[in-house]
LOROGU-822893 format. One record per residue (C-alpha): x, y, z; residue number from 1. Coordinates in pm, 1 decimal. Layout:
BEGIN
X | Y | Z | NUM .
...
# end
This chain:
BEGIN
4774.7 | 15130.5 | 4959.1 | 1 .
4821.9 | 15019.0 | 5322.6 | 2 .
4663.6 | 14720.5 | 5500.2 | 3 .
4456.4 | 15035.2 | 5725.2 | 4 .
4380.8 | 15226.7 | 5410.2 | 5 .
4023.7 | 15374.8 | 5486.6 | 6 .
4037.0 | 15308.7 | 5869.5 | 7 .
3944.2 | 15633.2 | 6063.8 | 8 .
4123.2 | 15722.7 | 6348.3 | 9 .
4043.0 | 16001.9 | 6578.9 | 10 .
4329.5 | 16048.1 | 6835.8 | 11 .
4288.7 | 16220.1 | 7150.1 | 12 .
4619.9 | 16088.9 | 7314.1 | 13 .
4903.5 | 16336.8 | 7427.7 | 14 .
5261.3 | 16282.3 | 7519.3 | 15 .
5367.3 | 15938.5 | 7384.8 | 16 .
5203.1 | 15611.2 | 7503.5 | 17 .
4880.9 | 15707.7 | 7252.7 | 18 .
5023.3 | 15891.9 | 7021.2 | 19 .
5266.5 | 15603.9 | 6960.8 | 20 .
5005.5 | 15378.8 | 6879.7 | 21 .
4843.8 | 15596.5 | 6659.2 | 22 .
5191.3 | 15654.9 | 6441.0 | 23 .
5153.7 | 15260.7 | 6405.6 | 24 .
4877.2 | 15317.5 | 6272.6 | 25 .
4918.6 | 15602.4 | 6030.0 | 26 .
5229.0 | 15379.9 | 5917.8 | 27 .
4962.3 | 15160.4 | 5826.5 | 28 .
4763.6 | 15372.7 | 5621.3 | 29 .
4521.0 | 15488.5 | 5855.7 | 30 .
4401.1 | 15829.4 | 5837.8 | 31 .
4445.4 | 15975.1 | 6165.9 | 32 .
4299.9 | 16319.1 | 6281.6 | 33 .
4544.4 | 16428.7 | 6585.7 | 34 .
4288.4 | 16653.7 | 6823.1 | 35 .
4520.0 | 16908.5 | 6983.9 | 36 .
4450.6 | 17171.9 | 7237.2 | 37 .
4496.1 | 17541.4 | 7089.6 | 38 .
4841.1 | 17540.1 | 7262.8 | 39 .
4901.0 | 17176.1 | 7095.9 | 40 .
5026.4 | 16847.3 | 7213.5 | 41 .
5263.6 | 16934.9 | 7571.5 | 42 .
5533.6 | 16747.4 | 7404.9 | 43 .
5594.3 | 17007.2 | 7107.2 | 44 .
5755.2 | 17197.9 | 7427.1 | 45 .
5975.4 | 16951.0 | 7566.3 | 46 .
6292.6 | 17049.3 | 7496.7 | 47 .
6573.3 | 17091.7 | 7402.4 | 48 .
6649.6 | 16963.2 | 7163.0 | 49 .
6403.1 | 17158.7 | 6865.2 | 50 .
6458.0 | 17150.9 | 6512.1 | 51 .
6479.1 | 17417.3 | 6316.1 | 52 .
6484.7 | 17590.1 | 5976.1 | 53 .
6812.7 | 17788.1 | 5953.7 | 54 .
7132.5 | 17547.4 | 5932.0 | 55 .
7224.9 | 17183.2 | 5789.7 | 56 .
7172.7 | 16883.7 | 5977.3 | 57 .
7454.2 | 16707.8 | 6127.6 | 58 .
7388.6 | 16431.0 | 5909.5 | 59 .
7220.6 | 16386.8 | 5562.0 | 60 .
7099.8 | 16030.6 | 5368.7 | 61 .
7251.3 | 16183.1 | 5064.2 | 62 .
7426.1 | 15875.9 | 4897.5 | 63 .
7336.2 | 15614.6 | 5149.7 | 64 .
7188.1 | 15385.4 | 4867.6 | 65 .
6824.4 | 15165.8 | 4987.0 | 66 .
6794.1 | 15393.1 | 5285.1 | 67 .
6753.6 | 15698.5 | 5030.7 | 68 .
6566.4 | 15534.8 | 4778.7 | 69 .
6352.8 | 15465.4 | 5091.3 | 70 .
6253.7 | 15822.8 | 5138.6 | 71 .
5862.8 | 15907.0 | 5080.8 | 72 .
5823.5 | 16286.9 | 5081.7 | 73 .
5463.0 | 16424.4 | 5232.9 | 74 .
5372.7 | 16613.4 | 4916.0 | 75 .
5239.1 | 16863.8 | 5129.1 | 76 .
5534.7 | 17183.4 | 5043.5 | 77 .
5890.3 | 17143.7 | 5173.8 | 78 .
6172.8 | 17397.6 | 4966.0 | 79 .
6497.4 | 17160.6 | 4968.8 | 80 .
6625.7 | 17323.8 | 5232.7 | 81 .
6795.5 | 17151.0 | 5524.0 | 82 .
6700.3 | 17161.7 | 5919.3 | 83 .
6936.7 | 17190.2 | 6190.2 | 84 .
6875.5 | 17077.2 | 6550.8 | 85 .
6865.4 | 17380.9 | 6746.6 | 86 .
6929.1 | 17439.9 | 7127.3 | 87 .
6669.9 | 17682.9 | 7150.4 | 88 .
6263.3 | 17723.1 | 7190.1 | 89 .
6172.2 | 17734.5 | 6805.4 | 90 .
6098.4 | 17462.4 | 6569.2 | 91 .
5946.5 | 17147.3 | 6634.3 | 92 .
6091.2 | 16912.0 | 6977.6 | 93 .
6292.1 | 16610.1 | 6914.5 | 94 .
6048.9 | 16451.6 | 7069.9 | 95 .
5713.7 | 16542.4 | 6877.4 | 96 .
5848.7 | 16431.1 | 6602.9 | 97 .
5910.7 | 16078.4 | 6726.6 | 98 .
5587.7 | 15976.1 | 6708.1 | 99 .
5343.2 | 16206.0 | 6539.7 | 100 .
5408.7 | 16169.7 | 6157.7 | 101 .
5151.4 | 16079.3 | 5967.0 | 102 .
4897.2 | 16230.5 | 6115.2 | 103 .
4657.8 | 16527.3 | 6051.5 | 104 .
4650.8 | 16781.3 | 6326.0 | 105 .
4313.2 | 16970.5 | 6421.6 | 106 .
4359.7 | 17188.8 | 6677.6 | 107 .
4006.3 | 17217.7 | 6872.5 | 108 .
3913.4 | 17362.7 | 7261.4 | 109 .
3734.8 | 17142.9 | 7399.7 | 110 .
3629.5 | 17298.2 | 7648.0 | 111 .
3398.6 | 17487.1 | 7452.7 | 112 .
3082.0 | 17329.8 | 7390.9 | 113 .
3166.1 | 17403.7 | 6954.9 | 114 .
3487.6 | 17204.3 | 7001.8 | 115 .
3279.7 | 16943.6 | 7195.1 | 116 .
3074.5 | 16908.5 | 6905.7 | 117 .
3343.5 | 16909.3 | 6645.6 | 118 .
3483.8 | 16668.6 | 6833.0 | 119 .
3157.7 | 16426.7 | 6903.3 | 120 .
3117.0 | 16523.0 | 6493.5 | 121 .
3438.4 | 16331.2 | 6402.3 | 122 .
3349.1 | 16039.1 | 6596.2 | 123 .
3027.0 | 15976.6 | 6439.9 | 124 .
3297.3 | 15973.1 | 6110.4 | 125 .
3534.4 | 15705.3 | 6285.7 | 126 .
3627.4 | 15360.0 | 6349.5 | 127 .
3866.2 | 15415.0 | 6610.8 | 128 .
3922.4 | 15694.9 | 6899.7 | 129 .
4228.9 | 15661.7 | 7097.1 | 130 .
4234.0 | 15942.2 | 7415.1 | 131 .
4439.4 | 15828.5 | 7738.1 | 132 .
4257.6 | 16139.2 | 7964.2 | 133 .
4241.8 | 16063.3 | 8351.0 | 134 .
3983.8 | 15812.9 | 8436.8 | 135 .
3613.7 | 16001.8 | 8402.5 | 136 .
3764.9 | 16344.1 | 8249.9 | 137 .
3601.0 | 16335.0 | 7943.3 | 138 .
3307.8 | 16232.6 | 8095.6 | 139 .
3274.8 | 16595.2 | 8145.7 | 140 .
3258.2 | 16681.5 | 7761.1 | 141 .
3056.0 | 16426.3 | 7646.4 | 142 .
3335.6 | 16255.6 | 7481.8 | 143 .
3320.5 | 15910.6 | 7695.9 | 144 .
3280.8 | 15607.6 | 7554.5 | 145 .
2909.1 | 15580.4 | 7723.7 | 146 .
2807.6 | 15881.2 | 7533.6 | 147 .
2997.4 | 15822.4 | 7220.4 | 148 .
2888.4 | 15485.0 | 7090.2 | 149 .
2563.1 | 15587.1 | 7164.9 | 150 .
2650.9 | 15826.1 | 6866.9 | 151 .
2808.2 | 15549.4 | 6694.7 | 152 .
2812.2 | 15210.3 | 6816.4 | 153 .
3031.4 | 15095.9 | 6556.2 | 154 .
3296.8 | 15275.3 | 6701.4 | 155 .
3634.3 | 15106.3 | 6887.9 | 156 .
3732.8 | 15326.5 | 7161.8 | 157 .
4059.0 | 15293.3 | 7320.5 | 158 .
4143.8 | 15445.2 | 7653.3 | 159 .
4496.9 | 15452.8 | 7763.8 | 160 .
4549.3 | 15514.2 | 8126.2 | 161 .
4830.7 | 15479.2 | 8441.0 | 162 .
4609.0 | 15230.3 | 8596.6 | 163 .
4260.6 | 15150.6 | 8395.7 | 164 .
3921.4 | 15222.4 | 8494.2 | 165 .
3869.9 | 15027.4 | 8789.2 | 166 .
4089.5 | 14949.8 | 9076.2 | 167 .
4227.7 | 15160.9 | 9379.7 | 168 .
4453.2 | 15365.1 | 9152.7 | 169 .
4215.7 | 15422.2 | 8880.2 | 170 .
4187.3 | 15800.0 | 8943.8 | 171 .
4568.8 | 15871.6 | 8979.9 | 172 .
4751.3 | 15989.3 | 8704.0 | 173 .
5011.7 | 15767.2 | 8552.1 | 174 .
5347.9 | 15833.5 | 8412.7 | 175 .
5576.9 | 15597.8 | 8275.5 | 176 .
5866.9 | 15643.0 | 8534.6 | 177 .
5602.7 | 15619.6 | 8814.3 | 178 .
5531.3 | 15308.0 | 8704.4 | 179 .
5848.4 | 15176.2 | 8626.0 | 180 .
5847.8 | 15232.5 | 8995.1 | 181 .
5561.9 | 15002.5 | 9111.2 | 182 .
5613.0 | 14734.4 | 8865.9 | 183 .
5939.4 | 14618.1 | 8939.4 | 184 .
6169.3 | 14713.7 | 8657.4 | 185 .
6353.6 | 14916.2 | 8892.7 | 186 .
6442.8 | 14681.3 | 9170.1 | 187 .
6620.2 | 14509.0 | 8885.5 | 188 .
6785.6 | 14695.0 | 8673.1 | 189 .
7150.9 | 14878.9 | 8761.0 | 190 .
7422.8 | 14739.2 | 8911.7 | 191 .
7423.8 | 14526.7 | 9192.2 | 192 .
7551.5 | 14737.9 | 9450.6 | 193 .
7389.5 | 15056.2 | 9278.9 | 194 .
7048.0 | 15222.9 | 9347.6 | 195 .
6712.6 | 15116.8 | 9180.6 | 196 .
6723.5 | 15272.1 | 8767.9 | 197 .
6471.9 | 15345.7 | 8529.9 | 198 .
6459.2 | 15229.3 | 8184.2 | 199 .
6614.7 | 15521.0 | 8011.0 | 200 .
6378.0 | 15519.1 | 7719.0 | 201 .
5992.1 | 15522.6 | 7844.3 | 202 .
5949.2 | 15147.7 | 7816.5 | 203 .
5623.7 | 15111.6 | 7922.1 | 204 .
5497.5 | 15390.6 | 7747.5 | 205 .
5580.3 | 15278.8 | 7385.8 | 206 .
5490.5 | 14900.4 | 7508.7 | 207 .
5144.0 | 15014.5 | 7603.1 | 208 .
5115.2 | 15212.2 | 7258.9 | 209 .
5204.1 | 14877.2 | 7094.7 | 210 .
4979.6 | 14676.1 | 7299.4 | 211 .
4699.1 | 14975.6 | 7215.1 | 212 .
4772.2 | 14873.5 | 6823.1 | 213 .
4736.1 | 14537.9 | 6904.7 | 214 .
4399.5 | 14535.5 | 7102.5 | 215 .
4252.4 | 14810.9 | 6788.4 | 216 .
4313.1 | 14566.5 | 6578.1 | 217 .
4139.5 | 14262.1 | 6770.2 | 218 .
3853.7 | 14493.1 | 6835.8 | 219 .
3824.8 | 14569.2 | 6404.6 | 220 .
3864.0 | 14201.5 | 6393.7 | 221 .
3583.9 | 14156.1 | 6594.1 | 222 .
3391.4 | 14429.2 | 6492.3 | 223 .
3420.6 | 14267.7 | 6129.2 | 224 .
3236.3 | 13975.0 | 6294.3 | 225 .
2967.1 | 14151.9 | 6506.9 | 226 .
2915.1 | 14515.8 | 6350.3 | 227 .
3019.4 | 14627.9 | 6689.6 | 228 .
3276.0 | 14856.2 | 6885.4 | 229 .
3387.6 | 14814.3 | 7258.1 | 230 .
3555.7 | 15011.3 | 7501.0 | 231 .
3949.0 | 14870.8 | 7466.9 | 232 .
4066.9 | 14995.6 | 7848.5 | 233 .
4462.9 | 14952.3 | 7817.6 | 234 .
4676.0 | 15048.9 | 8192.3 | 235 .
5061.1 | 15122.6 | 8193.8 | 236 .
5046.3 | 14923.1 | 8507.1 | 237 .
4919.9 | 14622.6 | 8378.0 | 238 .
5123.5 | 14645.4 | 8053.7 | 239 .
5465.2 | 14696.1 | 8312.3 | 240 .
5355.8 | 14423.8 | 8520.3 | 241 .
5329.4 | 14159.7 | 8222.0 | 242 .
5660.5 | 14220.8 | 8057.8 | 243 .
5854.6 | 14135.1 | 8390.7 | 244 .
5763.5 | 13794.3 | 8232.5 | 245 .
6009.5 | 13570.5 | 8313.3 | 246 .
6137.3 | 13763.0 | 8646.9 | 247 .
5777.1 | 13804.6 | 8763.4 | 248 .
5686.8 | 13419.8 | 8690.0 | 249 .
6025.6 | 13295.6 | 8842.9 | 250 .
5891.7 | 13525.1 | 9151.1 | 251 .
5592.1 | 13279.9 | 9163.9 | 252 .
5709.5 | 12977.0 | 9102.9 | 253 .
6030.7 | 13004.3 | 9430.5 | 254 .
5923.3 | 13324.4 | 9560.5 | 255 .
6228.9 | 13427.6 | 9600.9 | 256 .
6312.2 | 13770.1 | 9487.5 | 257 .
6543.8 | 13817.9 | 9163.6 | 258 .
6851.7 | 14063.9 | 9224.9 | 259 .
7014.3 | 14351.5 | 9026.7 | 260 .
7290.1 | 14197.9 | 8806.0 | 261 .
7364.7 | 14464.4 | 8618.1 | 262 .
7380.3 | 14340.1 | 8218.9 | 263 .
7441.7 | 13993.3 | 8337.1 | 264 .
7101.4 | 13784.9 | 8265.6 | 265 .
6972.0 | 13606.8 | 8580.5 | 266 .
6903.8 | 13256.9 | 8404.4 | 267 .
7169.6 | 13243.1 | 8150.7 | 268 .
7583.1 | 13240.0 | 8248.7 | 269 .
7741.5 | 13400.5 | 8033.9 | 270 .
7514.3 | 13609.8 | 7870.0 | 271 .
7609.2 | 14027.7 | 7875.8 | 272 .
7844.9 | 14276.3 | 7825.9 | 273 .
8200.3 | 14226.1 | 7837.8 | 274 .
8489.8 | 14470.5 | 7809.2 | 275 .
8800.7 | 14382.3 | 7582.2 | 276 .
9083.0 | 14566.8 | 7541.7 | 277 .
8929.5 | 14909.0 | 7347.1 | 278 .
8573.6 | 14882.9 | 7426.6 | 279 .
8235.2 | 14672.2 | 7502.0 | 280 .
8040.0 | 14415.7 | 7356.5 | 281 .
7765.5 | 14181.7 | 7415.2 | 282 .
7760.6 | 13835.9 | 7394.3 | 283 .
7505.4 | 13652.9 | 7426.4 | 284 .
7525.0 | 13248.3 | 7499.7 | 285 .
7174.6 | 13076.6 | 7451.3 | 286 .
7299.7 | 12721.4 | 7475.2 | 287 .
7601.9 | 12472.9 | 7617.6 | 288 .
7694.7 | 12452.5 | 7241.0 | 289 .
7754.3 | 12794.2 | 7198.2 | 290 .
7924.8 | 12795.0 | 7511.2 | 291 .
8162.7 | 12551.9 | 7361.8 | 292 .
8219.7 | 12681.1 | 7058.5 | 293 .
8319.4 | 13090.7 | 7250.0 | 294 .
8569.3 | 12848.2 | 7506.9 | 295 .
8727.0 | 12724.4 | 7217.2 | 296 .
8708.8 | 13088.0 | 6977.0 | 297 .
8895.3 | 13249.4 | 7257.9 | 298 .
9160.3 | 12909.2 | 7310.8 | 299 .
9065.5 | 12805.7 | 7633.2 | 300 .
8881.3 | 12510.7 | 7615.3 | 301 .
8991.6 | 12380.7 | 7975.7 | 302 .
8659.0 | 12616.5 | 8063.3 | 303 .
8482.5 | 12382.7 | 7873.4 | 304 .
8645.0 | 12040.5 | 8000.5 | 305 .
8578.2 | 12164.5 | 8317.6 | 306 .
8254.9 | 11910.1 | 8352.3 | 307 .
8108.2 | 12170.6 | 8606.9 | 308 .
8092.1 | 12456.3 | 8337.9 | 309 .
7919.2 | 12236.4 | 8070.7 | 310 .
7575.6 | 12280.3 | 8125.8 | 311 .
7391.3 | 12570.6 | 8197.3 | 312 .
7251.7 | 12564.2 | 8551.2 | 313 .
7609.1 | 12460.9 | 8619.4 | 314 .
7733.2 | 12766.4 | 8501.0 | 315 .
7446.0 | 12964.0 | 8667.2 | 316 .
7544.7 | 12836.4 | 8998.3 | 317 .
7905.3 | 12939.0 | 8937.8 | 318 .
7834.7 | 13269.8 | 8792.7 | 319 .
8098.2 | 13420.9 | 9061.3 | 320 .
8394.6 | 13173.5 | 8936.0 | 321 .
8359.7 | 13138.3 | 8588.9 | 322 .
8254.4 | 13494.0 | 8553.3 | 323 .
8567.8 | 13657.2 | 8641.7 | 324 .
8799.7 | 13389.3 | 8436.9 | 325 .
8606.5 | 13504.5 | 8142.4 | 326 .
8674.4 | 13869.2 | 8160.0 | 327 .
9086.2 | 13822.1 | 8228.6 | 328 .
9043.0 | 13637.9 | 7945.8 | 329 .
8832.0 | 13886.1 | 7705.7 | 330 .
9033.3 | 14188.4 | 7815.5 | 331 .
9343.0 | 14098.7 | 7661.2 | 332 .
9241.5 | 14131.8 | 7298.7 | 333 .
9068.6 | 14440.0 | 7069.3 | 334 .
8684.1 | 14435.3 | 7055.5 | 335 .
8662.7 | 14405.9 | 6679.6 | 336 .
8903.4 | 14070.7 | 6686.9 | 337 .
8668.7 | 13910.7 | 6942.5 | 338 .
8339.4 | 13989.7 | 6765.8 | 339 .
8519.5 | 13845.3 | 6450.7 | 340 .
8637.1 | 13520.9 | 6628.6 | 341 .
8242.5 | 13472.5 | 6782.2 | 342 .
8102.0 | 13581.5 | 6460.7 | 343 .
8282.2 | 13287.2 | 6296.0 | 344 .
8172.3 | 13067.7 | 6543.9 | 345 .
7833.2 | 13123.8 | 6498.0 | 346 .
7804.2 | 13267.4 | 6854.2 | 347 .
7594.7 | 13593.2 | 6879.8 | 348 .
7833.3 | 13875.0 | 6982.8 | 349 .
7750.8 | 14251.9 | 6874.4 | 350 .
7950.8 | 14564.4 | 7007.4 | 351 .
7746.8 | 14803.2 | 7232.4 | 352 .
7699.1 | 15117.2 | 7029.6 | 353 .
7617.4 | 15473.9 | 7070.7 | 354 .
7325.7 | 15618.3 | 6947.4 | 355 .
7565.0 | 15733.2 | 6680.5 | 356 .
7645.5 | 15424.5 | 6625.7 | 357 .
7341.8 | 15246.4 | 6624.6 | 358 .
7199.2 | 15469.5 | 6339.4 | 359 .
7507.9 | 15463.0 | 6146.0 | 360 .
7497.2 | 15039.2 | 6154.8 | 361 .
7497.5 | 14910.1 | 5761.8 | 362 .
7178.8 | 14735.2 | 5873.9 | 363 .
6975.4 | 15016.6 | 5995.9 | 364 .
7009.8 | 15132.0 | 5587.3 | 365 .
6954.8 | 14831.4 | 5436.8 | 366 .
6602.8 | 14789.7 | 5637.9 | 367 .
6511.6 | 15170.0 | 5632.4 | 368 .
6537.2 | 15276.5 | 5945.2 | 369 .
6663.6 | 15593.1 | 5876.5 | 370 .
6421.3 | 15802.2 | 5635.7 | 371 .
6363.1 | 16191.1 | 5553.9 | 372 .
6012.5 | 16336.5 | 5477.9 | 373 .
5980.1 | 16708.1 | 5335.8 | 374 .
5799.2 | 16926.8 | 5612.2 | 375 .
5597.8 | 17273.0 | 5527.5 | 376 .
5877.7 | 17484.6 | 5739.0 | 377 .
6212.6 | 17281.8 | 5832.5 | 378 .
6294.6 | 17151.6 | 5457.8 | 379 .
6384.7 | 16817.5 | 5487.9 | 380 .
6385.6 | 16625.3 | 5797.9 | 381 .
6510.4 | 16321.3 | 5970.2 | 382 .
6323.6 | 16042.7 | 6116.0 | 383 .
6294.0 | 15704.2 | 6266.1 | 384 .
6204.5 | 15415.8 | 6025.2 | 385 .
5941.2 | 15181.8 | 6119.4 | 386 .
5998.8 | 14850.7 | 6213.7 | 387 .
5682.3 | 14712.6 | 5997.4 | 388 .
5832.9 | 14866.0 | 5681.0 | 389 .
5850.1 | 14434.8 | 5560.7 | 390 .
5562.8 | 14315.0 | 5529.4 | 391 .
5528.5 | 14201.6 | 5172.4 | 392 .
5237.6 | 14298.3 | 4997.9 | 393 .
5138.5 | 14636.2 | 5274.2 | 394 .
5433.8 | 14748.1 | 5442.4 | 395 .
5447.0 | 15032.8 | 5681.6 | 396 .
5586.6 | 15331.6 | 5502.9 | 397 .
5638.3 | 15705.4 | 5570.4 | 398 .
5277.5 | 15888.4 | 5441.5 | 399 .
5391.9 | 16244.6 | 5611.5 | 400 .
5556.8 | 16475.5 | 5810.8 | 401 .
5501.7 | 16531.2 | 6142.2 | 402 .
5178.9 | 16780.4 | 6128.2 | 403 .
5209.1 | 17133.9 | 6234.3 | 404 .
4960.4 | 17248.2 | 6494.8 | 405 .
4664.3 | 17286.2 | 6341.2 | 406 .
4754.2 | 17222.3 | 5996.3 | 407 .
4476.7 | 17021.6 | 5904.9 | 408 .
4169.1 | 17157.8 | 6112.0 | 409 .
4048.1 | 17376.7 | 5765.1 | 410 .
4049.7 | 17040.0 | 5610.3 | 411 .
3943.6 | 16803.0 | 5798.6 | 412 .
3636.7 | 17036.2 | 5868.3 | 413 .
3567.1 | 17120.8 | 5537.0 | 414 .
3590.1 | 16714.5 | 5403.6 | 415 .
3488.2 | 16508.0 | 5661.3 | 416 .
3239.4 | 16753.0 | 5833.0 | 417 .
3105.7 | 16976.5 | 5531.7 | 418 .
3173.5 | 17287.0 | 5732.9 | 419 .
3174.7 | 17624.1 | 5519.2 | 420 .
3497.8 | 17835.6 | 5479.7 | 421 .
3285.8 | 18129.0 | 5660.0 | 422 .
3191.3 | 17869.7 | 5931.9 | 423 .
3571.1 | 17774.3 | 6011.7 | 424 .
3643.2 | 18126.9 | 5993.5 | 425 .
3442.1 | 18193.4 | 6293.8 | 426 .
3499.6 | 17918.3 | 6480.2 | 427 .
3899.3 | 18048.0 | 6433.5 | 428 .
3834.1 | 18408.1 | 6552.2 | 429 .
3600.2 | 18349.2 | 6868.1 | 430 .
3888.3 | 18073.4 | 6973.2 | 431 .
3721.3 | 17721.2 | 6900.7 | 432 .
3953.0 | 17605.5 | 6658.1 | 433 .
4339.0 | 17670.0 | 6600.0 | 434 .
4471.9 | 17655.0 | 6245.0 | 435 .
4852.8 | 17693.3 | 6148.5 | 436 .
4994.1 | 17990.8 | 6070.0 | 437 .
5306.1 | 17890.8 | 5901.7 | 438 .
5285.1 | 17668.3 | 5648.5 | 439 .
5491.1 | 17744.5 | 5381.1 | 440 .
# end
């Protein structure tokens, strides 16, 4: 049993920010009920890369010990057979499947006044709905929080937006790399002579899904308390703007502004990647200790003796000196004899991995970070473990696949909303409803 076992989620979201914060919460037992348009969720388009049902994977968990004892199957169908990432438009999108298992998907129009009241049906039914619409848009089907907790005013609505509700920008639509853009990240990250760069990976996105889990969770808290739900409004912006922590708050306290330094760390010298003789690593110096310990792991401990290297701000101020003595230095030796040198001196040094890499690192299988679940069409897939899978007595774990579209509107209707086989029937042949057409 999970620690949400029983909580009621009714997700709205699209795209990634919500629907991140809604995997969280499947992973942690809640039952979620994914509303998606009758053409489903944009992101089950966005590709390449799709997976399909006709060819191996590139890589299997056969044999790979706790990682495959690990895997949780959905129990929903599945034949054995392997999936193969496909270049093409069939199959599920890479990145669907990132963040939608779990979940049961109801595929409802709402812009028919039978999928409004499916929809306003559900939410009489839930604890939580998490929709991140433009600012006032579902005002227009009766599905805003004013008109919903007057239908249940138990219920914890979430809204996930670019900007919020109020505010100059509170009508614009928000994307993650747009606000990359206004926050800040940009001005800061690349190299120092490069252009402004994004955060490859939508960063504030998935940090404004996990803030969304965080503030549901207050709000049941709460609600626990007072027997009452609240509107939760949650903006990418603000979310950006608070994780430039310590930039943002060094900003304030010298105004002056911080400047690109590629991997180096503004406050900390030396602290990023260096390049040996076959490849990168990181290291990562949190203290003068450490400091001294890496001066003498590499045999040079005249940059140590050096009194102007010894503390810190010392070294912070001489980033352009010491810097350059350091990589000479780390250059003439094999990555894997440096990391073993650091490692030994209790000095945190890792290499910088591919993706590959990354997912192929001993630890990523002892903590279950790579699992497989069984899905109705594409055999068995891969996925992404969760990073809650530890918590001792209700751990995250893997409840399902990612749902096909519409898989679950027959059921869902029929059990949570008592709705007749020759009721969903209809609502599925004058367009209302979506069900899926290929489960196996």
């Amino acid at each position: 049993m999970g620690a949400l076992d029983g909580l009621k989620v009714l997700d709205l979201s699209r795209i990634l920010a919500g629907p991140f914060c809604t995997q969280m919460l499947a992973d942690l037992g809640a039952e979620v009920w994914k509303i998606e348009p009758p053409k489903g969720d944009d992101t089950r388009t966005w590709g390449p890369p799709f997976l399909s049902e006709h060819q191996p994977p590139p890589s299997s968990l056969a044999g790979e010990g706790e990682a495959k004892r690990r895997l949780l199957a959905s129990g929903r169908g599945g034949d054995g057979r392997d999936a193969n990432w496909k270049l093409g438009s069939e199959g599920e999108s890479a990145y669907y499947l990132s963040c939608n298992r779990g979940k049961k998907s109801v595929g409802v129009n709402l812009k028919d006044p039978r999928g409004q009241q499916i929809v306003q049906n559900l939410a009489r039914r839930a604890d939580v709905l998490v929709e991140n619409y433009k600012t006032g848009d579902l005002a227009r089907y009766g599905l805003d929080y004013a008109a919903l907790a007057r239908l249940n005013p138990r219920l914890i609505y979430l809204s996930i937006t670019g900007y919020g509700h109020t505010g100059p920008r509170a009508h614009e639509p928000g994307y993650d790399v747009a606000v990359q853009g206004l926050v800040g990240i940009m001005s800061v990250t690349g190299e120092p002579e490069g252009p402004p760069m994004r955060v490859p990976v939508a960063w504030i996105d998935l940090m404004t899904g996990m803030n969304g889990a965080i503030a549901v969770l207050a709000a049941l808290q709460e609600r626990a308390r007072s027997g009452l739900g609240q509107h939760l409004d949650l903006a990418l912006f603000d979310v950006g703007l608070a994780a430039m922590v310590n930039l943002a708050q060094s900003y304030l306290v010298t105004h002056e502004l911080p400047e690109r330094l590629g991997n180096a760390h503004p406050q900390i010298v030396p602290y990023g990647a260096f390049e040996a003789a076959d490849g990168w690593f990181m290291l990562t110096i949190g203290n003068d200790e450490q400091y001294r310990r890496v001066c003498e792991a590499m045999g040079h401990l005249e940059l140590w003796e050096e009194v102007r290297f010894q503390t810190n701000a010392g070294r912070v101020s001489l980033r352009a000196e010491l810097l350059p003595r350091l990589e000479a230095i780390l250059r003439q030796r094999p990555r894997k004899d440096w990391l073993e040198r650091f490692t030994r001196a209790g000095v945190p040094a890792t290499p910088v991995n591919s993706l590959a890499e990354a997912l192929a690192e001993p630890q990523a299988h002892a903590r279950g970070m790579r699992l497989e679940v069984a899905h109705p069409t594409l055999g068995s897939i891969p996925l992404v473990g969760s990073p809650l899978a530890h918590l001792s007595r209700t751990p995250a774990q893997l409840y399902a696949h990612p749902p096909l579209l519409g898989e679950h509107t027959q059921a869902v209707l029929s059990e949570a909303l008592g709705y007749s086989p020759q009721q969903i029937q209809q609502l599925v042949e004058t367009g209302v409803v979506r069900m899926a057409t290929t489960v196996k």
